[in-house]
N, C-alpha and C positions, 0 to 999 in steps of 0.2 A: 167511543174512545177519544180520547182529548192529545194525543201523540202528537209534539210540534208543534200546539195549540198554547203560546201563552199568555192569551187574555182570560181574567177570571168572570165568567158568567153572574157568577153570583146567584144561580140557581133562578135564574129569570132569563126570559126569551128577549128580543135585539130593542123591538117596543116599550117591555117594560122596563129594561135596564137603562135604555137613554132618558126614561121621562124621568125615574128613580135619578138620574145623576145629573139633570138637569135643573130641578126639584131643589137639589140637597145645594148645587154649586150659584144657586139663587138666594138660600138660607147663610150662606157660606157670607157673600159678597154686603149681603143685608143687614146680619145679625156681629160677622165679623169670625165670629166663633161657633161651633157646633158639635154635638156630642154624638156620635154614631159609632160602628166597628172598625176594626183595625181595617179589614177586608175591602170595607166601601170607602174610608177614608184615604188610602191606597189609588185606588180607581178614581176616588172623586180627585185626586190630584193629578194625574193626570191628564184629567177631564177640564179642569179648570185655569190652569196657571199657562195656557198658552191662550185664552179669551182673556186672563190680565197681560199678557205681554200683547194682544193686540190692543187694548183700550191704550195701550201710551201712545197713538196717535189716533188720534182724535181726530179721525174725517168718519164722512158719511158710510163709507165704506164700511170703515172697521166696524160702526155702528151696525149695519145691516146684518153680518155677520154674528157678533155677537148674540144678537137678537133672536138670529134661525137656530140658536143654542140654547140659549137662557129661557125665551120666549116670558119675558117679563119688562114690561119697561122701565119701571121701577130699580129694580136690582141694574139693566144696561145704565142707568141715567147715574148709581150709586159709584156702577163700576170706573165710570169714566170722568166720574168726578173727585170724591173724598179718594178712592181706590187709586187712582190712576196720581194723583198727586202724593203721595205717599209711596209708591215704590217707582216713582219718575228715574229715582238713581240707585237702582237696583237691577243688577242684571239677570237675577232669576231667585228661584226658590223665594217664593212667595207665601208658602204654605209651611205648618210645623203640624208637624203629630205628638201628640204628648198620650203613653197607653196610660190608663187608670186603674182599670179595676177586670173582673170577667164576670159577665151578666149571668144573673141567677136563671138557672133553667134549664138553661145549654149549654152556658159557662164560655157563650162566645167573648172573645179578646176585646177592650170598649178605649176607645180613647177620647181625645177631645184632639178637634184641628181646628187649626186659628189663622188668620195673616198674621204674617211678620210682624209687621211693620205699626200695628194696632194694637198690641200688649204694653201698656204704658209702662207696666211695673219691671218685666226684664228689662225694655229699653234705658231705664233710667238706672238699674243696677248696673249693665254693658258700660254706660257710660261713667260709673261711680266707679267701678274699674278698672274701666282705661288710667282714668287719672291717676287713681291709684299707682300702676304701674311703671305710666310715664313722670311721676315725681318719685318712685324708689327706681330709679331705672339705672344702674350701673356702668361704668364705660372701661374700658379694660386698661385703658392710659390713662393716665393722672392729668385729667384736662382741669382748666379754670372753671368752678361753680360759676353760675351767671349770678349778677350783680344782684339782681332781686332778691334778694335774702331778709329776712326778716330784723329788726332794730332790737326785739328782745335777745336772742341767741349773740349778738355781735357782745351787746352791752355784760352778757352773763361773763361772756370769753374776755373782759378786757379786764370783768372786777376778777377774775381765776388767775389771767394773767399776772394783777399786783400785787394778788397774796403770795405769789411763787414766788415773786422779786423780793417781798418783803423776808420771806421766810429765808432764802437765800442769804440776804444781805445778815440777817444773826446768825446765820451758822460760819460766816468768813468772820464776823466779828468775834463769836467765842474761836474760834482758832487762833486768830491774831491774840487773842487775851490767850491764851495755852499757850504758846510758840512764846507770849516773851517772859511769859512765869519759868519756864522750861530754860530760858537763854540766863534768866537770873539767878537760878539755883547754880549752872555749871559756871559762871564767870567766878574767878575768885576775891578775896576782901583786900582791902589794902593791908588789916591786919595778919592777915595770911602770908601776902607778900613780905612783909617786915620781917620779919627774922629769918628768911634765907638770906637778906641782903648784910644782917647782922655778921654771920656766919661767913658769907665767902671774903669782908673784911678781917675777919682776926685769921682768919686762914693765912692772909697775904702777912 
């Protein structure tokens, strides 16, 4: 019975299973990426991302260590070099699982696990994004855009601004031409005026 027991064997005895994740986390460090089960890539990360947190310092020590694990010089010499300068400023989680497919037969769970820090293509999408965000980035008070603005967008806003001023200026002018056609219909003629004046003389 396995009661309280929560490491997964992996249906291999303490021998086979450390050489098996020893093995994989040497392919891992070398190749960068590797395609195995959910199961062992699980185990294999825990197995590995604390021999990358000891390669970021680089003495003999860490070296020796690493070594009574991996037992490849190769992959030690990989880890503490390309490896080690690349997650320098990274405080963990080294490892990604991505699942893919379920293997024909048994139908076991298959993923692919990779370093971080080593997928050129997310890296550079993470980063096409950021920017992204940080140039549509919103502020909730009406602060001053920064000066850096572009010379196209100014020059479009000053010819929009002179069409508004020009269209403006002919609609005060046909008003002014309304207002004084409108003041010269109601004023009256002199010939209008002439014979009331006629009128209150013969009156007198």
């Amino acid at each position: 019975m396995r009661h309280g027991n929560k490491i997964n064997h992996l249906g291999r005895k303490y021998g086979h299973r450390s050489s098996m994740l020893s093995n994989m986390a040497a392919s891992l460090i070398r190749h960068k990426r590797i395609f195995t089960t959910t199961a062992k890539a699980k185990e294999l990360r825990g197995f590995v991302e604390p021999l990358i947190t000891r390669a970021k310092d680089d003495t003999t020590h860490s070296r020796r260590i690493v070594f009574s694990y991996l037992q490849d010089k190769e992959s030690v010499k990989e880890l503490f070099g390309n490896v080690a300068e690349k997650v320098a400023d990274r405080p963990g989680g080294y490892t990604r699982i991505l699942k893919t497919h379920n293997r024909k037969g048994d139908n076991a769970e298959m993923c692919m696990m990779e370093l971080v820090d080593f997928n050129e293509l997310m890296l550079e999408q993470k980063a096409a994004d950021t920017s992204k965000s940080s140039s549509s980035k919103r502020t909730r008070r009406g602060k001053k855009k920064a000066e850096t603005t572009d010379e196209a967008p100014v020059a479009k806003a000053k010819v929009k601004a002179a069409e508004v001023v020009a269209e403006a200026e002919e609609v005060v002018e046909e008003v002014k031409a309304e207002a004084n056609e409108a003041a010269e219909e109601t004023t009256p003629t002199a010939e209008e005026s002439a014979p009331e004046s006629d009128t209150s003389e013969e009156d007198k």
